[in-house]
C-alpha positions, 0 to 999 in steps of 0.5 A: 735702888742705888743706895740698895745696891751699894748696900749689896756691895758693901755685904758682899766685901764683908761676907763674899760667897763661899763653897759650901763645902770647901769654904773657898771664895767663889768668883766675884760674880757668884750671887751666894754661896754655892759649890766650886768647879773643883768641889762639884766635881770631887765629892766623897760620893758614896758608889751607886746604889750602894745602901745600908740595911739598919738591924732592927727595922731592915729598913733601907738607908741611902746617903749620897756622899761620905761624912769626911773631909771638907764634907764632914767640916761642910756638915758641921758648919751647917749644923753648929755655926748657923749656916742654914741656908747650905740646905739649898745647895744640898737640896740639889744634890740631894734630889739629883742623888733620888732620880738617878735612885729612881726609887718608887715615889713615897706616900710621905717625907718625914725627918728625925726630929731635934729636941724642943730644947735643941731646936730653941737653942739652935734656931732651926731643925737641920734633918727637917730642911733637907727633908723640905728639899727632898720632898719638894722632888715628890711634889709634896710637903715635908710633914712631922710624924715624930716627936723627940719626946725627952732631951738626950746627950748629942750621938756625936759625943758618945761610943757606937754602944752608948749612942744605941742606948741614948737613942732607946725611947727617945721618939714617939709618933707625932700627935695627930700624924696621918701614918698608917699604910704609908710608904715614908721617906725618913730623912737626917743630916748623917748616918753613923752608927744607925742608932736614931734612924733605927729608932725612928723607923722602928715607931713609925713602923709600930704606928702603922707604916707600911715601909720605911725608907731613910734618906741622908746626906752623908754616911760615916766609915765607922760605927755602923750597924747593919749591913752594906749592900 
């Protein structure tokens, strides 16, 4: 037990705990990584109950927070730089984000899903461990009811037309997914132009689903189709 916590210490010198969004140091007994006081209470949040409605499904999409400065940079650290484990932090606010919602409670959470390509290279599916923590305020399981059928260039490199045509029959329903008549809570990391969220609600909603409401954690200012409300 001493040489384990001598070991602890010596981690924590190497890679002490950071904000996950402004990426500060946080108090020395801070046990992981976590929000600052000053984060916590400075969020880009989006104003209540304000949503976007996606063009082609009229699905409803929810976001908690706008995808800028130190959230943007935040965002960008999990996905690209391995910081997965941020999904426990977001996990919080995000289910904070749904009770105040007081949404009706879905049948199902599901997530938009990365390519088997992208998921091997980059270890871990980002949309699909937020989904885990918002379903976990369901007292249900994040199940897949997609499949990224074939590799597409990154939407974050492309305009707000071209990520519209990248995203055109790119997802399938899942093999076996249980979706017919289902309330589903579809679930990604960002919202920019729409363009995969209305891709993906489109075929759970031709599968049978019954409504399809989207969830993330972070919207963008710019490119959006649909309309504010």
């Amino acid at each position: 037990m001493a040489l384990k916590r001598i070991m602890n210490r010596f981690l924590r010198l190497l890679y002490p705990p950071r904000c996950v969004i402004c990426h500060g140091l946080l108090p020395t007994d801070a046990e992981a990584d976590g929000l600052c006081d000053c984060c916590a209470g400075h969020l880009p949040s989006v104003a209540p109950g304000k949503y976007r409605v996606l063009d082609e499904t009229v699905s409803l999409c929810f976001s908690p927070f706008y995808y800028q400065d130190d959230m943007k940079q935040s965002i960008r650290r999990y996905k690209f730089c391995g910081r997965a484990h941020y999904h426990r932090i977001y996990g919080i606010l995000l289910r904070a984000y749904l009770r105040d919602l007081d949404l009706a409670p879905p049948d199902a959470v599901t997530w938009a899903p990365l390519s088997k390509k992208r998921l091997r290279r980059r270890g871990y599916d980002q949309a699909r461990l937020l989904a885990e923590e918002a379903a976990s305020l369901y007292r249900l399981t994040a199940v897949p009811m997609l499949r990224k059928v074939r590799n597409t260039r990154p939407q974050s490199s492309l305009s707000a037309k071209a990520r519209q045509k990248n995203a055109e029959g790119v997802y399938a329903p899942a093999v076996g997914s249980d979706i017919t008549g289902k309330r589903v809570l579809l679930v990604d990391d960002i919202i920019t132009t729409g363009s995969t969220l209305d891709a993906c609600a489109q075929v759970l909603l031709h599968a049978g689903a019954s409504e399809v409401v989207c969830l993330t954690l972070a919207r963008s200012r710019l490119e959006q189709r649909g309309r504010d409300r």
